[in-house]
N, C-alpha and C positions, 0 to 999 in steps of 0.2 A: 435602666441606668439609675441609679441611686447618687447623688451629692453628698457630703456633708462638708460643712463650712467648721473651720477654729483659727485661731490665734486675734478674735476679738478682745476687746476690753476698756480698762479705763486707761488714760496718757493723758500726761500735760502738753498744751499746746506746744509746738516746735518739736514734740518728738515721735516715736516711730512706730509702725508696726507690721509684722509678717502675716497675714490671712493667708490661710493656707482652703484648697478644696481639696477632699478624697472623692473618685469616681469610681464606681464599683458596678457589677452589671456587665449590660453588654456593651463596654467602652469601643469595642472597635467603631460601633458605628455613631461615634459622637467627632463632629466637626469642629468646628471657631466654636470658641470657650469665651465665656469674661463674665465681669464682675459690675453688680449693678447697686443701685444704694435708694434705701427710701429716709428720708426724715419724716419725723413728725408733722401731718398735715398738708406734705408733697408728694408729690406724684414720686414713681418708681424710677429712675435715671440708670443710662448707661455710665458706668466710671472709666471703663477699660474692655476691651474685647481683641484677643489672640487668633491666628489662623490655626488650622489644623495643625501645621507641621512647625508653626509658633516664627515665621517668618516673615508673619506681618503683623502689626499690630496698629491700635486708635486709640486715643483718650480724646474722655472730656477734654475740655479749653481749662477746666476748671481745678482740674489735675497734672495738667502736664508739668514738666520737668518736679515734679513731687511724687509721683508713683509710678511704681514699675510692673507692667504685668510679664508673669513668664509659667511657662507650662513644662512638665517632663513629662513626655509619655511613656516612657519606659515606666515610673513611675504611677500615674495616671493619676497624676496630682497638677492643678495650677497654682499660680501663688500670687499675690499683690503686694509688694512691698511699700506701706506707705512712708513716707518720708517727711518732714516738716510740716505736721500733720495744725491742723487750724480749728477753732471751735464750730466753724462751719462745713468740717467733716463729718460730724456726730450722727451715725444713721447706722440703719441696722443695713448688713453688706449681704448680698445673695450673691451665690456661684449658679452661674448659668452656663447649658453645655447645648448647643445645637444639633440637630439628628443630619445625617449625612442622607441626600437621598430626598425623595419625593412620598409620601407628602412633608411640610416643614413642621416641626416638630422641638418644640424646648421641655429639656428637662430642666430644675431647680431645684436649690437649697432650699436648707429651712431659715436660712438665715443666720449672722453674728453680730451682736451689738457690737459697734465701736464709738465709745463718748471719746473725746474731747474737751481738756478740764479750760479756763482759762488761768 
């Protein structure tokens, strides 16, 4: 399974942005999907994480009612819509996609900056 992450960049605080992941590979056997974030000189965080059939979902405390995560699988794309986005978003964003199945298994982006101007 291959990722790749886009729709990073630069925004001024309060506004928005679409992160998009393309999955390619052997998607069938990728379960819960989401999206994770590191800043500079932090540790790697979950932001958001989707169920297989996108029927369940979590966020951070630190995201809620500001971003939205959602997946098409027909497509085999997730997405993250950020919302009222804060200079404390600023981190480079990975898509992460879970292996279905035994043993547990993550595949991963390469990654997409998203700054946050103030």
């Amino acid at each position: 399974v291959q990722l790749v992450e886009s729709g990073g960049g630069l925004v001024q605080a309060g506004g928005s942005l679409r992160l998009s992941c393309a999955a390619s590979g052997n998607t069938f056997s990728i379960n819960a999907m989401g999206w994770y974030r590191q800043a500079p000189g932090k540790k790697r965080e979950l932001v958001a994480r989707i169920s297989s059939g996108g029927g369940s979902t979590n966020y951070a405390d630190s995201v809620k009612g500001r971003f939205t995560i959602s997946r098409d699988n027909a497509k085999n794309t997730m997405y993250l819509q950020m919302n009222s986005l804060k200079p404390e978003d600023t981190a480079v964003y990975y898509c992460n996609a879970e292996r279905a199945g035994r043993p547990p298994y993550d595949w991963w982006g390469q990654g997409t900056q998203v700054t946050v101007s103030t």
